[in-house]
BALOBA-1460 file (C-alpha; in Angstrom, 3 decimals):
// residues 366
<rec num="1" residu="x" x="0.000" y="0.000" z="0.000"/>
<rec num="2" residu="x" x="1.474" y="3.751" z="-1.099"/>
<rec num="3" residu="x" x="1.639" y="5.774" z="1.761"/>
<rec num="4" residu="x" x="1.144" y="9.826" z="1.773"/>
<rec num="5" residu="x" x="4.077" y="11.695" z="1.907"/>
<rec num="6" residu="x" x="4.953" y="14.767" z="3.650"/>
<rec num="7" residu="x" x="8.576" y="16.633" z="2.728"/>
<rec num="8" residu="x" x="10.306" y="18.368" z="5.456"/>
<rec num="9" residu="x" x="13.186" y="19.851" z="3.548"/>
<rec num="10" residu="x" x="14.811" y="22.708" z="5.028"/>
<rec num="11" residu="x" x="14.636" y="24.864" z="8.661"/>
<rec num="12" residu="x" x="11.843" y="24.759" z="10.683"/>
<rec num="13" residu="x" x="10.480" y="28.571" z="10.741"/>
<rec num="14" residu="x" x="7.086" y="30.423" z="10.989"/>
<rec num="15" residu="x" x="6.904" y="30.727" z="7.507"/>
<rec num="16" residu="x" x="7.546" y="28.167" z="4.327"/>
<rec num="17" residu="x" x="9.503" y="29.246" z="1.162"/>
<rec num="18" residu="x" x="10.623" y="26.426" z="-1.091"/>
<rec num="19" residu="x" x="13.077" y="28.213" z="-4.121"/>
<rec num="20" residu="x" x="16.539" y="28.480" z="-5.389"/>
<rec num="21" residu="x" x="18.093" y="30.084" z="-2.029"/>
<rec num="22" residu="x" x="16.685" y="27.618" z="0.272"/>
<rec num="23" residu="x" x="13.801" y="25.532" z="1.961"/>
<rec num="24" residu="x" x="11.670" y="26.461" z="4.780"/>
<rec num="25" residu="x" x="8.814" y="25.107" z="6.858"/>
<rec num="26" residu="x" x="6.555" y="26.279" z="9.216"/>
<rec num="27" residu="x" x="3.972" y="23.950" z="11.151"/>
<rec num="28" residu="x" x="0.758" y="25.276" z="8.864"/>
<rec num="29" residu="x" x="1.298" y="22.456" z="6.128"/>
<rec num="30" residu="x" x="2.156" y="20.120" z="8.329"/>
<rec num="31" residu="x" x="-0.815" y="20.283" z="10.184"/>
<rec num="32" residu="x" x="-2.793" y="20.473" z="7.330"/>
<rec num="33" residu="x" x="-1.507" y="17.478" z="5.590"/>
<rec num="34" residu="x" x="-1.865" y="15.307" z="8.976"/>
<rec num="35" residu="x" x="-5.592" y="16.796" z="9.081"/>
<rec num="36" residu="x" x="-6.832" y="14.565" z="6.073"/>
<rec num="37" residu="x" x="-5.256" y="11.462" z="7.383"/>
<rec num="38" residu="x" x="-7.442" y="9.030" z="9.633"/>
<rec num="39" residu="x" x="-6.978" y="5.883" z="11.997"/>
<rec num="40" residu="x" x="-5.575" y="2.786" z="10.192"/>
<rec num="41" residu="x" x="-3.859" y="5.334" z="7.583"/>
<rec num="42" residu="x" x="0.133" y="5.274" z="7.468"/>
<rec num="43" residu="x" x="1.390" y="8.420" z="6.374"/>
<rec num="44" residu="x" x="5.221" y="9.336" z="5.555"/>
<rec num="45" residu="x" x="7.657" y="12.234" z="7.083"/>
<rec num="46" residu="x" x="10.430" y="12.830" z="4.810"/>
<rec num="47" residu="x" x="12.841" y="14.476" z="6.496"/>
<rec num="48" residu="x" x="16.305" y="16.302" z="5.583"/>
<rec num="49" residu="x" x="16.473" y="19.807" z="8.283"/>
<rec num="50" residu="x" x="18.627" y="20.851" z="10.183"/>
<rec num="51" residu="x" x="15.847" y="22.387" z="12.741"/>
<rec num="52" residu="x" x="15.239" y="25.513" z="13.665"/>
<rec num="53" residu="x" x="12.668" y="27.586" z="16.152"/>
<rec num="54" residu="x" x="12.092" y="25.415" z="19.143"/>
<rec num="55" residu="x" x="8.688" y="26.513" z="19.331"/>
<rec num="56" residu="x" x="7.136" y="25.742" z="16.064"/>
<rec num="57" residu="x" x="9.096" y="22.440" z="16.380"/>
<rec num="58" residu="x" x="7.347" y="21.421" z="19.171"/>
<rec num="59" residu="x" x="4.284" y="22.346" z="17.711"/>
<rec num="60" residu="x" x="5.007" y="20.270" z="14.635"/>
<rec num="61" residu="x" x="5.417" y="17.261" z="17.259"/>
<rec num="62" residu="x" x="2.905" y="17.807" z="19.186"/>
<rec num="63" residu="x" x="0.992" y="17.627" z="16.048"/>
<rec num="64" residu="x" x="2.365" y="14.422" z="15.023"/>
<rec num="65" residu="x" x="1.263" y="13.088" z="18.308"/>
<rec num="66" residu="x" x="-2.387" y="13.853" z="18.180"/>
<rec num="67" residu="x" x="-2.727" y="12.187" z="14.753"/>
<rec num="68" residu="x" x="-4.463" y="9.095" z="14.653"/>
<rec num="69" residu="x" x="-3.008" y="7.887" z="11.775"/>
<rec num="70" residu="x" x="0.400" y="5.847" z="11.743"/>
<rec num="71" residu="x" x="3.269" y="8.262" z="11.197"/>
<rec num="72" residu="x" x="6.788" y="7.197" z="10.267"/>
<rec num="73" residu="x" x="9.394" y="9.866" z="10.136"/>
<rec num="74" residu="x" x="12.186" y="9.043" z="7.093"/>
<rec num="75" residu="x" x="15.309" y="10.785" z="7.594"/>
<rec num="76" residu="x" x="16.560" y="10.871" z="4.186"/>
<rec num="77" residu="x" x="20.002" y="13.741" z="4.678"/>
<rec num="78" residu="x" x="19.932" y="15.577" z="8.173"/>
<rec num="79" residu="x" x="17.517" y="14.919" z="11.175"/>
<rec num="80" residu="x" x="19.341" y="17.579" z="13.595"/>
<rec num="81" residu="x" x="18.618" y="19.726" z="16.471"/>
<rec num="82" residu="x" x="14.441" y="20.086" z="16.692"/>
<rec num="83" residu="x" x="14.152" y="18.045" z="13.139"/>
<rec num="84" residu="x" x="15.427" y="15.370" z="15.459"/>
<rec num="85" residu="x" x="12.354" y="16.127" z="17.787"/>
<rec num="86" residu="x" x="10.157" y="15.806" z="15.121"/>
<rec num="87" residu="x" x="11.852" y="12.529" z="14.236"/>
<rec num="88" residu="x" x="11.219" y="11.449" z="17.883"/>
<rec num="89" residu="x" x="7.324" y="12.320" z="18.201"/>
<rec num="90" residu="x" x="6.702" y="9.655" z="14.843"/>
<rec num="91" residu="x" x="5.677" y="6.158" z="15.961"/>
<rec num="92" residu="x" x="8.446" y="4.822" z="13.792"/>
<rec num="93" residu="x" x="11.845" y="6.226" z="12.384"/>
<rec num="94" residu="x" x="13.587" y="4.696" z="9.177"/>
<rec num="95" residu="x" x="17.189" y="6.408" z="8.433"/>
<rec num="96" residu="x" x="19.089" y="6.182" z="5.608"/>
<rec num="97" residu="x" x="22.575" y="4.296" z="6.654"/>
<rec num="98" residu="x" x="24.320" y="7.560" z="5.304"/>
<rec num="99" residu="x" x="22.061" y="9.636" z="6.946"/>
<rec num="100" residu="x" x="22.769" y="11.732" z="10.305"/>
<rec num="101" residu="x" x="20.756" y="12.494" z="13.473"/>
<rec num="102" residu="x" x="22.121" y="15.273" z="15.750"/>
<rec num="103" residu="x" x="20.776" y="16.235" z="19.162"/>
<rec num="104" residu="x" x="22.047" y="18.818" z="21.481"/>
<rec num="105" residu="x" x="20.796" y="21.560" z="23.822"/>
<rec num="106" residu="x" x="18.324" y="24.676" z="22.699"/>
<rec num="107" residu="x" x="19.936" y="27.792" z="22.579"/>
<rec num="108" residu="x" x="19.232" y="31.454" z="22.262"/>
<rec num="109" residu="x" x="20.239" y="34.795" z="23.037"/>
<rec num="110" residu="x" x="18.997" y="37.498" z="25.249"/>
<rec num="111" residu="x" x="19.668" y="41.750" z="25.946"/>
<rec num="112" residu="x" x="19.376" y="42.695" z="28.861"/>
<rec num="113" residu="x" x="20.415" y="42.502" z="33.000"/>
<rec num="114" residu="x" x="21.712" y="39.926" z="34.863"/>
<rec num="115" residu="x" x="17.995" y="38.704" z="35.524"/>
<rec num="116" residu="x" x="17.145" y="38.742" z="32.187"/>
<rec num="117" residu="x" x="20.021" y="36.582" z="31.546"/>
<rec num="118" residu="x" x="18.962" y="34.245" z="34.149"/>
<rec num="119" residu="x" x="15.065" y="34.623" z="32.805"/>
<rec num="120" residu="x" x="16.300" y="32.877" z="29.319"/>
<rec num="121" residu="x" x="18.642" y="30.279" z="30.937"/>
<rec num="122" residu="x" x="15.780" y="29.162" z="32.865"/>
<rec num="123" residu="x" x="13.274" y="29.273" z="29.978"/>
<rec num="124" residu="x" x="15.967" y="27.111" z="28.057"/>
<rec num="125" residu="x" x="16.031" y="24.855" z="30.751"/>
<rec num="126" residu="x" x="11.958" y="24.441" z="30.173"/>
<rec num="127" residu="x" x="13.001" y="23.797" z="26.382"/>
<rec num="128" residu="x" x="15.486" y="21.078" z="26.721"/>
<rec num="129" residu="x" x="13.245" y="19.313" z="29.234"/>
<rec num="130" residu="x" x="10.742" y="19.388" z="26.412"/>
<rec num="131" residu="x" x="12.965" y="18.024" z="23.941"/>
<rec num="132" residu="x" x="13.787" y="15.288" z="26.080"/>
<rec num="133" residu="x" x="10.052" y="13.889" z="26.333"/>
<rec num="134" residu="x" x="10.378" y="13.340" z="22.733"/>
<rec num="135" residu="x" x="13.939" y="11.556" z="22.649"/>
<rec num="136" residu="x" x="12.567" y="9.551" z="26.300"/>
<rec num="137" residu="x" x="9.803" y="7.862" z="23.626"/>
<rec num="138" residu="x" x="12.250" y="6.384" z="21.440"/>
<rec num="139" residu="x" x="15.655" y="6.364" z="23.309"/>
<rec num="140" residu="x" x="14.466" y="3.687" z="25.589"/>
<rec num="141" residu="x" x="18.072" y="2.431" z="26.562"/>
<rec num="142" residu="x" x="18.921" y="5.494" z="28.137"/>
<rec num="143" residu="x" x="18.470" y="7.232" z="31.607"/>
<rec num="144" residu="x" x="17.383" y="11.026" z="31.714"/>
<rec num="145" residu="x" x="21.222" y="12.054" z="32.773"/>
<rec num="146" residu="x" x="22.370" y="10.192" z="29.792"/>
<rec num="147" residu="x" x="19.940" y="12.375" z="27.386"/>
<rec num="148" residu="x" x="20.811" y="15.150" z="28.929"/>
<rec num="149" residu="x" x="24.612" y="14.592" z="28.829"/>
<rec num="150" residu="x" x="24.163" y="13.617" z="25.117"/>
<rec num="151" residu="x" x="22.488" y="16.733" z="23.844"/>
<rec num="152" residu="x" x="24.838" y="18.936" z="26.198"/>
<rec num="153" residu="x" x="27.733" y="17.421" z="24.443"/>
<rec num="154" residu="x" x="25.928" y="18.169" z="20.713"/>
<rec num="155" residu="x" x="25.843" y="13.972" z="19.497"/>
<rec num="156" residu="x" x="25.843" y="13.229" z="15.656"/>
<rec num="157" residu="x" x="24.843" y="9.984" z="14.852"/>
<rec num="158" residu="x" x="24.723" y="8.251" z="11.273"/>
<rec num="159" residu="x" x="21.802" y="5.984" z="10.694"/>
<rec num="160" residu="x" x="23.468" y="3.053" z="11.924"/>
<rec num="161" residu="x" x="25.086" y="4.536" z="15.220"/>
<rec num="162" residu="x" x="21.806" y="5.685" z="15.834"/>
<rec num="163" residu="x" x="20.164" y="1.996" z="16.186"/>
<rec num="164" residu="x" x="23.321" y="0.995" z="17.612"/>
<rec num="165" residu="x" x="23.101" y="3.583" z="20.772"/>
<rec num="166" residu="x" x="19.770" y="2.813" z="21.711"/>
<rec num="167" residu="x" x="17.849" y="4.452" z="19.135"/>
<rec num="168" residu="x" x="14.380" y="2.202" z="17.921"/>
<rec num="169" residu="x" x="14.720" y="2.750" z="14.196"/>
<rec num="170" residu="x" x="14.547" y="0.692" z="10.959"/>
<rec num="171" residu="x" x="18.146" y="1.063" z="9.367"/>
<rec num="172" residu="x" x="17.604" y="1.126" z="5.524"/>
<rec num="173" residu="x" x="20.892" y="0.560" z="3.229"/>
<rec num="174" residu="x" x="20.259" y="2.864" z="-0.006"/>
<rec num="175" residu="x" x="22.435" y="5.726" z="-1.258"/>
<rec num="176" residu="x" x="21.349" y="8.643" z="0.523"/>
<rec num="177" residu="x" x="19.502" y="11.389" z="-1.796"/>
<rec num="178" residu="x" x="20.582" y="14.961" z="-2.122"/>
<rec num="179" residu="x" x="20.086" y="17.435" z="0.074"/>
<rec num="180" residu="x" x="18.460" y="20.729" z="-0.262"/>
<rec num="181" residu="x" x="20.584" y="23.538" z="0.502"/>
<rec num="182" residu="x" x="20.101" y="24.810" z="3.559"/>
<rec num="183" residu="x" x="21.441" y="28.083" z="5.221"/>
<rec num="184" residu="x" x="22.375" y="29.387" z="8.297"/>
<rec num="185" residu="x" x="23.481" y="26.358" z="10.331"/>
<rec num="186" residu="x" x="25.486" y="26.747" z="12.846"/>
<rec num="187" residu="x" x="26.729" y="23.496" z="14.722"/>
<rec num="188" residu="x" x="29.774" y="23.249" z="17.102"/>
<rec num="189" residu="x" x="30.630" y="19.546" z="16.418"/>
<rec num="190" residu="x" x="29.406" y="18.909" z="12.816"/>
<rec num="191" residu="x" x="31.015" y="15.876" z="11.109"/>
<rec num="192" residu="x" x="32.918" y="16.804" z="7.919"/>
<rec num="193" residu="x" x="30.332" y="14.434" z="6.088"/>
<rec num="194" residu="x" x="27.175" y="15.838" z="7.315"/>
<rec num="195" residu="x" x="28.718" y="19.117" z="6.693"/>
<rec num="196" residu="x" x="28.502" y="18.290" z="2.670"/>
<rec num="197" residu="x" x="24.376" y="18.038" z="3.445"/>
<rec num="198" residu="x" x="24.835" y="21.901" z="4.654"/>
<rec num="199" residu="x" x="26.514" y="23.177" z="2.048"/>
<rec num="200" residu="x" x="25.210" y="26.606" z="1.810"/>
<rec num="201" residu="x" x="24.619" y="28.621" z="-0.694"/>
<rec num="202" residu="x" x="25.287" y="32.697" z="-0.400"/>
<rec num="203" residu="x" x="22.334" y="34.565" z="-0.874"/>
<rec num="204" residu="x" x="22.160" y="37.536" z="-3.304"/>
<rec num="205" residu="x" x="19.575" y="40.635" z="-3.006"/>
<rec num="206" residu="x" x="17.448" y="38.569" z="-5.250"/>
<rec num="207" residu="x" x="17.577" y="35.605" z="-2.939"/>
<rec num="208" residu="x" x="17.318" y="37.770" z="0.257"/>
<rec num="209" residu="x" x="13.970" y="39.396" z="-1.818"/>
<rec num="210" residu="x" x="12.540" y="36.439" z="-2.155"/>
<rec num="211" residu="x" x="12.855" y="35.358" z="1.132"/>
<rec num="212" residu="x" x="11.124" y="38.133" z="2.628"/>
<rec num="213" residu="x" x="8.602" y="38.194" z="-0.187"/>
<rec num="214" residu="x" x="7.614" y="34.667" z="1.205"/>
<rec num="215" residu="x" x="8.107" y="36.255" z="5.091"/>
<rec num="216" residu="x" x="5.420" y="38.728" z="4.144"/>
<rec num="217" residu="x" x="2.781" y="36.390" z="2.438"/>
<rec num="218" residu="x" x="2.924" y="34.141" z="5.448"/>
<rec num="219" residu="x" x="1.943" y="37.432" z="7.591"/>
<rec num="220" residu="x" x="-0.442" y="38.134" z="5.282"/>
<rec num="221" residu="x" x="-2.133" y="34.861" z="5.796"/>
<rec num="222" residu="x" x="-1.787" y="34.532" z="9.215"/>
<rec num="223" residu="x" x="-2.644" y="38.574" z="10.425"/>
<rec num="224" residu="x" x="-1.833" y="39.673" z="13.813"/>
<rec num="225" residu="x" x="-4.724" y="40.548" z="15.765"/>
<rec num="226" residu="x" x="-6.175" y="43.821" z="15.567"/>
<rec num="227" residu="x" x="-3.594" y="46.259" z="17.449"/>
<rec num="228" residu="x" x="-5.517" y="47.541" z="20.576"/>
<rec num="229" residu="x" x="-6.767" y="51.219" z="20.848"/>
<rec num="230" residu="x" x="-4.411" y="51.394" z="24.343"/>
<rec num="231" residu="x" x="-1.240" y="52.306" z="24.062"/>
<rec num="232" residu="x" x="1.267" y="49.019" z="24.158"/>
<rec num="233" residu="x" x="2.060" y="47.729" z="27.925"/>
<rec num="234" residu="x" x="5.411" y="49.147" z="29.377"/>
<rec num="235" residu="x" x="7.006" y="45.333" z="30.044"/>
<rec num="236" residu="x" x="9.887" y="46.710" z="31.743"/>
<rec num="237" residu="x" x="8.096" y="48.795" z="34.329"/>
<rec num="238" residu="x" x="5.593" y="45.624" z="34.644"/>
<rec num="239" residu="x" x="8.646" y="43.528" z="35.480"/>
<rec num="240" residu="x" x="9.792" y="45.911" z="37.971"/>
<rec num="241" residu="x" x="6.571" y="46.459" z="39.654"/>
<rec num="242" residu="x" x="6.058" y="42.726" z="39.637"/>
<rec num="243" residu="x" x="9.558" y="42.074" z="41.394"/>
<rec num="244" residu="x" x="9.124" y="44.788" z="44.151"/>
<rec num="245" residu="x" x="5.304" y="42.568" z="44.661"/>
<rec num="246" residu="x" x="7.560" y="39.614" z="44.613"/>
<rec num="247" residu="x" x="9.497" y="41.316" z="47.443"/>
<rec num="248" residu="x" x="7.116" y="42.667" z="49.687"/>
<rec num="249" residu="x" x="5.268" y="39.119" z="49.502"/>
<rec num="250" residu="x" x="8.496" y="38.024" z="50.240"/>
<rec num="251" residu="x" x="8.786" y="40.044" z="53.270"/>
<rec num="252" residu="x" x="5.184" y="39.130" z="54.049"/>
<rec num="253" residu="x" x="5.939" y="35.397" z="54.108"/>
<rec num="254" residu="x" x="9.162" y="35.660" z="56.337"/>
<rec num="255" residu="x" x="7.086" y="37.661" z="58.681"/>
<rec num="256" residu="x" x="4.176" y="35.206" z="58.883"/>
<rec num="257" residu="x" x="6.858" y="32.785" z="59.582"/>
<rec num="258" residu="x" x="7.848" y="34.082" z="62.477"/>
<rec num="259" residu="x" x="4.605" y="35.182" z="63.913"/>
<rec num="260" residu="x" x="3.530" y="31.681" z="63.534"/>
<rec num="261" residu="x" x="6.388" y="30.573" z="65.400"/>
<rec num="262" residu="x" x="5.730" y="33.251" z="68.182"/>
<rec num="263" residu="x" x="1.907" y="32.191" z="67.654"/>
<rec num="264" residu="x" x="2.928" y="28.370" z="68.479"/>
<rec num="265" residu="x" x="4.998" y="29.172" z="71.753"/>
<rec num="266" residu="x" x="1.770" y="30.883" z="72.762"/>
<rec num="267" residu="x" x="0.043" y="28.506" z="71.878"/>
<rec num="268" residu="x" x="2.312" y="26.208" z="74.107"/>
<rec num="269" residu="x" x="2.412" y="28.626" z="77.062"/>
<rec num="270" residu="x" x="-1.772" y="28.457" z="76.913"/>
<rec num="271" residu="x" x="-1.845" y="25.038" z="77.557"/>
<rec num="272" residu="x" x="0.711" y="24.962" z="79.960"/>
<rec num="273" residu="x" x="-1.675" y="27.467" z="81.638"/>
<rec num="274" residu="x" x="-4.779" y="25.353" z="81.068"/>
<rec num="275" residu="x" x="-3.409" y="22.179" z="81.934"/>
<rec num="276" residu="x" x="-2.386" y="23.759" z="85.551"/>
<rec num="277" residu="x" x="-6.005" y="25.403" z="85.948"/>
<rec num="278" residu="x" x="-7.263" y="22.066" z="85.168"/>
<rec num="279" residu="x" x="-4.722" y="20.362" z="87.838"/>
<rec num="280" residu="x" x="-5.420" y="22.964" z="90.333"/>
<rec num="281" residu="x" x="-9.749" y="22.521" z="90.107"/>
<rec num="282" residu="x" x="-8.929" y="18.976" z="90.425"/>
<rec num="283" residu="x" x="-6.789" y="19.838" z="93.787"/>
<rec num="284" residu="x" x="-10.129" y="21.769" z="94.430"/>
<rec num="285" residu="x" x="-12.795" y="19.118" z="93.744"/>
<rec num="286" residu="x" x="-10.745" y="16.668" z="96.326"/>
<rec num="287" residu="x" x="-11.141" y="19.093" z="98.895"/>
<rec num="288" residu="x" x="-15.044" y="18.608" z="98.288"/>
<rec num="289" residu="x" x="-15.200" y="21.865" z="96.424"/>
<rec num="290" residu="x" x="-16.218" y="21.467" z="92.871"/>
<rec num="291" residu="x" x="-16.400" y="24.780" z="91.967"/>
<rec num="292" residu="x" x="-13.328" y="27.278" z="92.007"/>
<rec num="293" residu="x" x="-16.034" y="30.186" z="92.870"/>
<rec num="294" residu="x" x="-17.541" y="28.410" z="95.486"/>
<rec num="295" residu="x" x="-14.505" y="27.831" z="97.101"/>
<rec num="296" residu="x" x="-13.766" y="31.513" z="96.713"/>
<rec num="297" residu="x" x="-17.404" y="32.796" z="98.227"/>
<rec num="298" residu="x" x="-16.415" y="30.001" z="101.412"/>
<rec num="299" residu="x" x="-12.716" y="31.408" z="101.971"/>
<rec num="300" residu="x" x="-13.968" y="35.099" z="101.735"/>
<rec num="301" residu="x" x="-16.906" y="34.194" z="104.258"/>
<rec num="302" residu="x" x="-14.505" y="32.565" z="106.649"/>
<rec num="303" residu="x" x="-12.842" y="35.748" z="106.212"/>
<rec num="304" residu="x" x="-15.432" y="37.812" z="106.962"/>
<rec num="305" residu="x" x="-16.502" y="35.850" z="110.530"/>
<rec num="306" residu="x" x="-12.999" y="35.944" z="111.749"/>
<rec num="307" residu="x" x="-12.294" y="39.347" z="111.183"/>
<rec num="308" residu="x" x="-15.687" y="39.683" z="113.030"/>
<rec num="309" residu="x" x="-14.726" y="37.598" z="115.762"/>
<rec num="310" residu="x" x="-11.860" y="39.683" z="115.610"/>
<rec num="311" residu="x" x="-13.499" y="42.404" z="116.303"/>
<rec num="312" residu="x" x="-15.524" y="41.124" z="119.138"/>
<rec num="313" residu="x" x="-12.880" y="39.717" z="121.024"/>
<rec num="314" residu="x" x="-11.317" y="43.236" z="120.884"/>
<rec num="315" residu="x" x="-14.451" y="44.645" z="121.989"/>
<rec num="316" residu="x" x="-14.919" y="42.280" z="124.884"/>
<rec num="317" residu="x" x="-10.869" y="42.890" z="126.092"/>
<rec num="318" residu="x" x="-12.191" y="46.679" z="126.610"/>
<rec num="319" residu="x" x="-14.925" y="45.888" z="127.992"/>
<rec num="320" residu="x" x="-12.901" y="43.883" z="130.714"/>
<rec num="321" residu="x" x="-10.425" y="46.201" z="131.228"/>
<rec num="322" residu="x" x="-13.113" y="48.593" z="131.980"/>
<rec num="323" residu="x" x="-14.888" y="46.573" z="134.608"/>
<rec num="324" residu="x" x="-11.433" y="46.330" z="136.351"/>
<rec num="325" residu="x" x="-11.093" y="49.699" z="136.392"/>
<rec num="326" residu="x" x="-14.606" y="50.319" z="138.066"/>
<rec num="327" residu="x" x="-14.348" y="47.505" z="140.404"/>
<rec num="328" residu="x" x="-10.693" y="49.114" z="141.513"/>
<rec num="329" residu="x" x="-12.117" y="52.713" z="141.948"/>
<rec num="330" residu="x" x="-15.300" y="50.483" z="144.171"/>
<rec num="331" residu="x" x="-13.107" y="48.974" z="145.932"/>
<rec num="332" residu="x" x="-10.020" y="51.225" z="146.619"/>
<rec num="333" residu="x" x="-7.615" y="48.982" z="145.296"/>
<rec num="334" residu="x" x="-8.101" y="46.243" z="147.233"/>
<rec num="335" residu="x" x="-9.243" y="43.405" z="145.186"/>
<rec num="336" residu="x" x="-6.621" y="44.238" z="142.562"/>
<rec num="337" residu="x" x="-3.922" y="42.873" z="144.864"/>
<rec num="338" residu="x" x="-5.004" y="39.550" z="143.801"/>
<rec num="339" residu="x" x="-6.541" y="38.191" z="140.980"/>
<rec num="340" residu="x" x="-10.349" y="37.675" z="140.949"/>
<rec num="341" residu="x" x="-11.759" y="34.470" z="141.441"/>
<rec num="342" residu="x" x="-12.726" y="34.244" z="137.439"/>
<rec num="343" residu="x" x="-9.365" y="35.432" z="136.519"/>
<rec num="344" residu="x" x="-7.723" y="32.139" z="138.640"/>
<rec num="345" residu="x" x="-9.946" y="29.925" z="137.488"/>
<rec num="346" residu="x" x="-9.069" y="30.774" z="133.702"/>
<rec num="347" residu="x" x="-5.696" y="30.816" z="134.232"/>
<rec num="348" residu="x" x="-5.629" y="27.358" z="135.571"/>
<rec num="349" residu="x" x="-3.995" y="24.634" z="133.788"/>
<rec num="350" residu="x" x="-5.480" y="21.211" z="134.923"/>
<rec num="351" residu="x" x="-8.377" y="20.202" z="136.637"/>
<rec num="352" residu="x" x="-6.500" y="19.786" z="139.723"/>
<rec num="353" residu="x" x="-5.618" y="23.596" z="139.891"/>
<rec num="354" residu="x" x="-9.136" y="24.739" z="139.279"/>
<rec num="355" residu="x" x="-10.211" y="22.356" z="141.904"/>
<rec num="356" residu="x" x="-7.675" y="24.285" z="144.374"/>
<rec num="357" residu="x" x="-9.171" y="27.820" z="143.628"/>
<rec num="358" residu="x" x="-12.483" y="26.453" z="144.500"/>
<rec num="359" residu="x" x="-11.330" y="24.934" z="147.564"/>
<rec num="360" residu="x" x="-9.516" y="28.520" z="148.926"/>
<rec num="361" residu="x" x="-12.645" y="30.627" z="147.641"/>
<rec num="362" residu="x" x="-14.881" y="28.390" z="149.929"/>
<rec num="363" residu="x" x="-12.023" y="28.796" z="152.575"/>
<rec num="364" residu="x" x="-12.300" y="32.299" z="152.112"/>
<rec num="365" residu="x" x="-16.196" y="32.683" z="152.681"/>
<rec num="366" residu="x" x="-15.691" y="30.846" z="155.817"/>
């Protein structure tokens, strides 16, 4: 059965030109060509690219992914950098024995400060992770650190190294076809024989025209949306508001940090507090008191009788001093030479003593 064929010839950009300076692809024909296939269909992927924008790479595999159909990728030339990718979302890959698969870490550039600089290291960071979803589906011999070493190190493989460092792929042994001319590669490590695939071609002002003509129809296609009546957003000042937020949430969090630490030794000192309330009622109840209050109403009556006995016994001590003075003015002094009958008897110690006052008072009357 003849399968449909799809050419990827040529970088991966958001716009396609196919001429005598060069190929180019976006993801628009791709997609549309997968669109009319269905389940049970296999469908071809010729590829020869040396990748491109990581973006509309991905989007080409993610595209490749959601088809239903049966998609083999056949890297004819060059399957490098997010061609590679592509090659990696197909359910099966068929290289030429001549033919060359490259993977290696995204890269880009960035103007700016220190944080921007850190803003597009971390966003490549997001991009090679990405990548390496793709390579995990069909590099099944390898671990994650071994991916990631590999592209770090930019790895060219031919169509038979490929299968023979873990790579699932059909290894067909043809002569490999001609490559397009590509331009503007740029690869640290390219082999000498992949580099013949690149050779590039100088553009002219013709060549450069034509380029852009294509640049321009693709916008043209594909408008921008309607540019807004407000004037555009300042980014920068955005960024800077959105760092000082950033800090003062910061400062937020490191305060609520502590405050929850100071709110937990309360927290600690409360119980502390209730568990001795609680041990102190219980002290309470076993004194047959089961209410604190209660015990404080009893302790503030006692209170209140002894200061009142208190008071009485003072009263009565004056009122006995008094009736010693009168009875000592009555009776010229002479009874207060020796203590009063009452006096002895109180001031007796044993029942033996008392007994002996009684006796000399009866003596006395006598």
């Amino acid at each position: 059965m003849k399968r449909a064929k799809f050419s990827l010839i040529g970088e991966i950009t958001d716009f396609d030109y196919h001429g005598e300076w060069g190929d180019y692809n976006s993801p628009k024909p791709l997609k549309a060509f997968l669109a009319g296939l269905n389940a049970g269909d296999e469908a071809e992927i010729e590829i020869n690219s040396p990748g491109g924008l990581v973006v509309q790479g991905v989007e080409m595999a993610n595209a490749i992914k959601n088809c239903p159909a049966t998609i083999v990728a056949h890297v004819t030339g060059i399957a490098a950098s997010m061609a590679s990718v592509i090659a990696c979302a197909c359910d099966r890959i068929e290289m030429e024995e001549a033919s060359f698969m490259m993977i290696h870490d995204p890269w880009g550039y960035a103007i700016g400060n220190a944080e921007e600089m850190r803003k597009q290291a971390s966003v490549l960071d997001q991009m090679k992770a990405v990548c390496m979803a793709f390579y995990r589906g069909k590099f099944k011999g390898r671990t994650d650190e071994e991916l990631a070493a590999l592209m770090s190190e930019e790895t060219w493989y031919t169509g038979a190294e490929c299968k023979e460092n873990g790579l699932e792929c059909e290894v067909i042994k043809s002569d490999v076809r001609a490559a397009a001319s590509i331009v503007n590669h740029n690869f640290a490590k390219i082999p000498e024989a992949a580099a013949k695939f690149l050779a590039s071609k100088e553009l002219t002002d013709e060549g450069r025209a034509e380029i852009e003509a294509a640049k321009a129809k693709a916008k043209a296609e594909n408008p921008a949306p309607a540019a807004s009546a407000e004037p555009a957003p300042d980014w920068e000042a955005r960024y800077k508001g959105a760092s000082k937020k950033i800090n003062e949430l910061q400062a937020k969090l490191d305060k609520a940090t502590l405050d929850a630490a100071d709110y937990g030794k309360a927290c600690e000192a409360r119980d502390a507090a209730v568990k001795a309330l609680k041990d102190f009622k219980d002290q309470v109840k076993a004194t047959g008191y089961e209410d604190l209050a209660a015990l404080a109403s009893a302790v503030s009556s006692l209170k209140a009788d002894l200061e009142t006995s208190a008071k009485d016994l003072a009263d009565t001590r004056e009122q006995l001093a008094h009736l010693k003075s009168t009875r000592d003015l009555l009776t010229g002094g002479v009874l207060s030479q020796s203590a009063s009958y009452s006096d002895r008897i109180a001031a007796a110690k044993s029942p033996e003593e008392r007994e002996k006052v009684r006796a000399e008072k009866k003596s006395a009357r006598k």
